[in-house]
C-alpha positions as CSV (number, residue, x, y, z in Angstrom):
1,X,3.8,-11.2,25.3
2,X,7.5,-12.1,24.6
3,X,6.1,-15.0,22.1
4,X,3.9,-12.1,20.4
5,X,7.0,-10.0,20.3
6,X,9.3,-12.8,18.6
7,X,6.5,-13.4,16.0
8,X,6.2,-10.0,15.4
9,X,10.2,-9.5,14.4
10,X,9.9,-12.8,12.4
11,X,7.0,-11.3,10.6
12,X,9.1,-8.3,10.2
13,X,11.8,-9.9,8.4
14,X,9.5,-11.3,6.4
15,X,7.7,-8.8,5.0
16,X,11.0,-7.1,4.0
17,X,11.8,-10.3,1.9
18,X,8.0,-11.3,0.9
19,X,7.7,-7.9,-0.8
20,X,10.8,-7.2,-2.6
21,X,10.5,-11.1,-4.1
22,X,6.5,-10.4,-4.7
23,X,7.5,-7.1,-7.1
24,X,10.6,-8.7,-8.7
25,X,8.7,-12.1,-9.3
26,X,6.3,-9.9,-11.2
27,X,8.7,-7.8,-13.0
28,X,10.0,-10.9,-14.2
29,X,6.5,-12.3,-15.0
30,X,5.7,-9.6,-17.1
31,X,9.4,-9.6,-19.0
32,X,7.9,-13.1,-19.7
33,X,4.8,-12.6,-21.0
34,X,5.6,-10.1,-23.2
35,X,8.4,-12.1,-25.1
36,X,5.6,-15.2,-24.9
37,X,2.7,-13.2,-26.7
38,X,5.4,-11.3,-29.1
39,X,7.5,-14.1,-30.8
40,X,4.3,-15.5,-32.0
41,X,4.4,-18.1,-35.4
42,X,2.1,-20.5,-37.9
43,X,3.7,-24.1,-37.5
44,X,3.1,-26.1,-40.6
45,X,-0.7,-27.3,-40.1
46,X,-1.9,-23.3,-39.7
47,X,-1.8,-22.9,-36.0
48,X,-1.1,-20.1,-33.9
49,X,2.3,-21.0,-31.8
50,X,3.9,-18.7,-29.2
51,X,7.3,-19.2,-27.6
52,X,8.9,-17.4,-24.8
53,X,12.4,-16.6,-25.1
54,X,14.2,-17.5,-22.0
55,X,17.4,-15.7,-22.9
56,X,15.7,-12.4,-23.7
57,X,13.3,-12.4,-20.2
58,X,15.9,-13.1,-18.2
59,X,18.7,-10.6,-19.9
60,X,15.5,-7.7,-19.6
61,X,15.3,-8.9,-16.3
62,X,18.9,-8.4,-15.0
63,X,19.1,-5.3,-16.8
64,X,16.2,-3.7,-14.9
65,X,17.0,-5.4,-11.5
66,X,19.7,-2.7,-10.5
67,X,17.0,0.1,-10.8
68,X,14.4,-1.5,-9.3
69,X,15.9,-3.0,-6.2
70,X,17.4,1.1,-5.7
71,X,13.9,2.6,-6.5
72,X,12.2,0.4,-3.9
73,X,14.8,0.6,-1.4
74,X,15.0,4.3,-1.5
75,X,11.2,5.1,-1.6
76,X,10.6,2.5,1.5
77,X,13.8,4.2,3.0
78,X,12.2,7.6,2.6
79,X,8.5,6.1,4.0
80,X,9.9,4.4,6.8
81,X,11.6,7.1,8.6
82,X,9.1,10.0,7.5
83,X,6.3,7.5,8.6
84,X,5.5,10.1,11.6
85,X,5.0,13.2,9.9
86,X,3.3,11.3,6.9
87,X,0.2,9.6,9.4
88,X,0.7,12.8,11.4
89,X,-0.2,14.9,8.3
90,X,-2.9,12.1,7.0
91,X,-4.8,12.5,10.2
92,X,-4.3,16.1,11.1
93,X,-2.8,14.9,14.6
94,X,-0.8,17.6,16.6
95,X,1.6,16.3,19.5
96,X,0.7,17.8,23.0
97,X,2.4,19.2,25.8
98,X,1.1,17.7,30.0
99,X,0.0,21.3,30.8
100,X,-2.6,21.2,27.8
101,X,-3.8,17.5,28.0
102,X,-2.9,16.8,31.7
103,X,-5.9,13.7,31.9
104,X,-4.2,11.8,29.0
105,X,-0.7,12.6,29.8
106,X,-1.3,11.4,33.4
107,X,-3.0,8.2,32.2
108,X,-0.3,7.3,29.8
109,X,2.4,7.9,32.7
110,X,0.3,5.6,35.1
111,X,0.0,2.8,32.3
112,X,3.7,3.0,31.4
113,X,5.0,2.9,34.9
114,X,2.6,-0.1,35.8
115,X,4.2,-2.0,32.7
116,X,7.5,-0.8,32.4
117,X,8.1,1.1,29.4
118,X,9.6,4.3,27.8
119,X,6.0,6.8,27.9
120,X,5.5,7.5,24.1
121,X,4.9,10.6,22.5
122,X,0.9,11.4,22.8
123,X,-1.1,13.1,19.7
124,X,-4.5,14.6,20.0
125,X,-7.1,14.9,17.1
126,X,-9.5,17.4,16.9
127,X,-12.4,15.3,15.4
128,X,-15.8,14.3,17.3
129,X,-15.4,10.6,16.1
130,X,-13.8,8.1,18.0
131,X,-10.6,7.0,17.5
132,X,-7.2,5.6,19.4
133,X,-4.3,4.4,17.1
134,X,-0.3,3.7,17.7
135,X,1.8,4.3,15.6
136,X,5.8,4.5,15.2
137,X,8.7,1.9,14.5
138,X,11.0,2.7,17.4
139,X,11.1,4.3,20.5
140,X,12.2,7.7,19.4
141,X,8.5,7.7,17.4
142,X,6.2,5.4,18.9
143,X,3.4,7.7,19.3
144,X,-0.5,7.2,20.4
145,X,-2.9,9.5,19.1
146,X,-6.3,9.9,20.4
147,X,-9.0,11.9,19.3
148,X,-11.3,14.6,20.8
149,X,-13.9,13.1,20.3
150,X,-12.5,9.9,22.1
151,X,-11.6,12.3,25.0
152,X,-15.6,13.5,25.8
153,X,-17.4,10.5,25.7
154,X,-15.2,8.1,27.6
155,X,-14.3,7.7,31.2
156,X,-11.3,7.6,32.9
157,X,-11.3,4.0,33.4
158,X,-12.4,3.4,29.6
159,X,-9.8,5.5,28.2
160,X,-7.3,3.5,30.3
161,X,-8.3,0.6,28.7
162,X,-7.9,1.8,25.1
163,X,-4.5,3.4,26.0
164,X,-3.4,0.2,27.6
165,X,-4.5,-1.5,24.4
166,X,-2.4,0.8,22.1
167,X,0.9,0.5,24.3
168,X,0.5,-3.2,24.4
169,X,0.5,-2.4,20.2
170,X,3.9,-0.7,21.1
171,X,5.6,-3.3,23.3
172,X,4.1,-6.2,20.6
173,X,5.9,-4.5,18.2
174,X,2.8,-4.2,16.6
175,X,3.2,-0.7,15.3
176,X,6.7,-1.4,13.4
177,X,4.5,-4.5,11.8
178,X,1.9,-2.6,10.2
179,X,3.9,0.1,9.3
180,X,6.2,-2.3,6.7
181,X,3.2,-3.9,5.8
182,X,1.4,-0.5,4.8
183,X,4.7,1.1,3.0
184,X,4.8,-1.9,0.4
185,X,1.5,-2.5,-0.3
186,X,1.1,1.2,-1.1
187,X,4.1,0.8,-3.3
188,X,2.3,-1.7,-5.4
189,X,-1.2,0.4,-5.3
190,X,0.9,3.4,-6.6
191,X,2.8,1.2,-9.3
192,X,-0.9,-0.1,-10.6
193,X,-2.2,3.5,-10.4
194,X,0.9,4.9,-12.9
195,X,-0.6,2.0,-14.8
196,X,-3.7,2.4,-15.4
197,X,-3.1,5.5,-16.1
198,X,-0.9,5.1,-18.8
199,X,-3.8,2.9,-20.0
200,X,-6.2,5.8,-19.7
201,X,-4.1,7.8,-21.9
202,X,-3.0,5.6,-24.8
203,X,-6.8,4.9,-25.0
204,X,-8.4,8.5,-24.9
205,X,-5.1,10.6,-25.7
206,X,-3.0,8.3,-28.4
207,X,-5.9,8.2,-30.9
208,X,-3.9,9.8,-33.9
209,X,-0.9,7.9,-33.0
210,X,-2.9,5.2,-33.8
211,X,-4.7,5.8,-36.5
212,X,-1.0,6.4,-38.2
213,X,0.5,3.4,-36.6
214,X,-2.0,0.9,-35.6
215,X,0.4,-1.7,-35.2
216,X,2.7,0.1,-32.9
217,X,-0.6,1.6,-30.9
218,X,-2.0,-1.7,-30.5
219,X,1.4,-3.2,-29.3
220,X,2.0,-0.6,-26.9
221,X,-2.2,-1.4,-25.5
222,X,-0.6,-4.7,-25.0
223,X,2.0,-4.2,-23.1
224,X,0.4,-2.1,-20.7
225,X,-2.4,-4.4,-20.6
226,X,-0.2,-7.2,-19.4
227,X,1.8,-4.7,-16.5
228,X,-2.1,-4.1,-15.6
229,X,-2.6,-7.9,-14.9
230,X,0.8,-8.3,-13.1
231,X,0.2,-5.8,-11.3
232,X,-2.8,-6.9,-9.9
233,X,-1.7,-10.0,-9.4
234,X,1.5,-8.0,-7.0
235,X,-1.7,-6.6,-5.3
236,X,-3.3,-9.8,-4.6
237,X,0.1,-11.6,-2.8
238,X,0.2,-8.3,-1.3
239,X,-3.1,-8.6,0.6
240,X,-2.3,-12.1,1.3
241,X,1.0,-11.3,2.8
242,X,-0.5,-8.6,5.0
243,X,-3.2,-11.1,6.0
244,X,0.0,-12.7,8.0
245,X,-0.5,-9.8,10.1
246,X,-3.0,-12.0,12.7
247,X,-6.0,-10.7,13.5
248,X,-4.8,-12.3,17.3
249,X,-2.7,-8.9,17.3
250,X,-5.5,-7.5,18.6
251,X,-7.2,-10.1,20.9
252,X,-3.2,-9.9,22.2
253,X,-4.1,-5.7,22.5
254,X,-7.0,-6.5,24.2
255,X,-6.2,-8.8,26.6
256,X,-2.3,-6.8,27.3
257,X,-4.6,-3.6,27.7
258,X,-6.9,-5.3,30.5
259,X,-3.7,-6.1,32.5
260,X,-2.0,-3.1,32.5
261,X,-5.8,-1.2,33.3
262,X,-6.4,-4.0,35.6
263,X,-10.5,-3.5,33.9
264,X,-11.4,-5.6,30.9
265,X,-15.1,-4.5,31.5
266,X,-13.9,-1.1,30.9
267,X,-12.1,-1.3,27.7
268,X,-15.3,-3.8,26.5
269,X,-17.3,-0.5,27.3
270,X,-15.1,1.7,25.6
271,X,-15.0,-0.6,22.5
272,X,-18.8,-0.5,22.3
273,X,-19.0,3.0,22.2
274,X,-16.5,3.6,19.9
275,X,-17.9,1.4,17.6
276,X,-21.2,3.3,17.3
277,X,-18.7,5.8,15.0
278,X,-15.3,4.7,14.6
279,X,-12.8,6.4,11.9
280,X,-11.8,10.3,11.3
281,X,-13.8,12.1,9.2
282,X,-11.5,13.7,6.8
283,X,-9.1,10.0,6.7
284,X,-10.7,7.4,3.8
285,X,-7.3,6.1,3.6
286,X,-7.8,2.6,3.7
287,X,-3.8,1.8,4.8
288,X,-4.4,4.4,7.4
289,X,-7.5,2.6,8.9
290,X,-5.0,-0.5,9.6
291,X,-4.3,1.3,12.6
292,X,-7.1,2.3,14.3
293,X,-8.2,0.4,17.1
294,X,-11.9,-0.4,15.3
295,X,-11.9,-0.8,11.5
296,X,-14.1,1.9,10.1
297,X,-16.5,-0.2,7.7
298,X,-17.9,3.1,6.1
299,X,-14.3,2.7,4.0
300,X,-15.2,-0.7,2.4
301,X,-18.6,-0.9,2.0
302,X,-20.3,-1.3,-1.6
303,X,-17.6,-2.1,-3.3
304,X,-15.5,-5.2,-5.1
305,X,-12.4,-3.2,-3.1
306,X,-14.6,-3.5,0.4
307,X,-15.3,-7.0,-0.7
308,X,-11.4,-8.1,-0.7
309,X,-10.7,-5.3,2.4
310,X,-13.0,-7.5,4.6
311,X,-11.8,-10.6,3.7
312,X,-8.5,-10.1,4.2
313,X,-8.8,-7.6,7.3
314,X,-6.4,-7.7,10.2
315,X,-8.8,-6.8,12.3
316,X,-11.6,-9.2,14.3
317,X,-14.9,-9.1,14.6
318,X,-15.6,-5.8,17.4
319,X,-18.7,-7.5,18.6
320,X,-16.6,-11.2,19.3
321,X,-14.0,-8.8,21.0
322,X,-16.3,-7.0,23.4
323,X,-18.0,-10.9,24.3
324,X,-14.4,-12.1,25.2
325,X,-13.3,-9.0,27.3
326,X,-16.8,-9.8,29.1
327,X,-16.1,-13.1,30.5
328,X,-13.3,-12.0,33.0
């Protein structure tokens, strides 16, 4: 665990760095490209020659760097410390006191005694699908939420497991992981959005601008053209970066939540029948999902996204977790 634990801050720190130098890198990229297909000339045999000027990227560059590295830093300043109330809202979670929840509150107690940690604050869904998550970057918000749903079908000794699981997610440092992971890469989604739709706009809306200045229309198309390709390029590194995020986090969850239950059997029966309908029904929030303790498929299915999701998923096959779980 204290290996898992180590990796996990290393990981940390270097998703901190990894994303900052992924969005700069492409800042600079585009700066780049720009002055590459703009200072475009015929040499003497007729042929089209383009040359990037190093001065003028690299001056563009500098000039934007200030405002950049504050915008970043204060939006994953804001996201990181409102990360609570934002999943909070996203799932329609609502924290709960012993005297209304008494089973779960007394479960969580048990588990934390049995392994030594600070009890966490405990959320409760009101959804019929099934559904565990943790969540949180420090001890003043690590939080696990279960669902209603969750709460009917399973036994005590399965819904021992799956809490066992998500405070091992807690004392992996699991939580604070995924958390960085999901507030950059929804920083670059959100930069490639205000992209495209800029796009959208010149296209459909910038018609009579134009059709008086063709030049400057088809320029401008251009430009936003080649932030639409570094962009998703940022996007790509992205989900490569966050694919650093192990799937073993979860075997590790597993196998931490069968010791502190003392029942692997039971959290392999848990596991099967939450995977019959996994997810929340009002959540489609693919960063969201990260954190659930099964991967809703319905989010990525039929689709070029659900393609990349899958391939690049941080979490294992259910059916190859259940078989392991089995064998003690």
């Amino acid at each position: 665990m204290y290996t898992q634990v180590r990796r996990n801050n290393m990981l940390s720190v270097l998703l901190l760095l990894a994303f900052p130098a992924i969005i700069l890198g492409m800042i600079w990229v585009f700066f780049a490209l720009i002055s590459y297909f703009g200072n475009t000339y015929y040499d003497e045999y007729g042929n089209v020659v383009n040359v990037m000027d190093t001065d003028y990227v690299n001056s563009q560059f500098l000039a934007c760097l200030p405002w950049v590295v504050g915008g970043v830093g204060i939006w994953f300043a804001i996201a990181y410390f409102s990360n609570t109330s934002m999943i909070r809202n996203a799932t329609g979670a609502r924290p709960v006191t012993r005297k209304e929840c008494p089973r779960v509150y007394n479960i969580v107690e048990n588990l934390c005694m049995t392994c030594g940690m600070d009890m966490p604050k405990i959320n409760v869904i009101n959804d019929p699908m099934l559904n565990a998550f943790a969540s949180g970057i420090d001890k003043n918000s690590y939080t696990v939420t279960v669902t209603t749903g969750l709460l009917d079908l399973l036994d005590d000794d399965e819904l021992a497991g799956v809490i066992g699981h998500e405070l091992t997610h807690i004392r992996n440092r699991d939580t604070r992981l995924l958390i960085t992971s999901i507030i950059f890469v929804g920083i670059i989604s959100t930069v490639m959005s205000m992209v495209v739709r800029m796009i959208y706009h010149q296209f459909y809306f910038g018609r009579v601008s134009r059709d008086n200045q063709k030049g400057n229309g088809a320029s401008i198309i251009v430009v936003l053209l080649v932030g639409v390709v570094c962009c998703a390029i940022a996007y790509l590194f992205t989900l490569l970066t966050r694919f650093a995020i192990s799937r073993k986090r979860e075997y590790m969850a597993d196998a931490g939540g069968s010791e502190i239950c003392g029942n692997p059997r039971a959290l392999a029966s848990a596991l099967r029948k939450i995977s019959n309908d996994p997810g929340l029904a009002d959540v489609e929030r693919e960063d969201v999902a990260q954190l659930f303790i099964i991967h809703p498929q319905s989010l990525t299915s039929g689709s070029i996204m659900g393609f990349f999701s899958n391939l690049f998923s941080t979490h294992p096959s259910t059916k190859r977790r259940i078989e392991i779980l089995e064998q003690f």
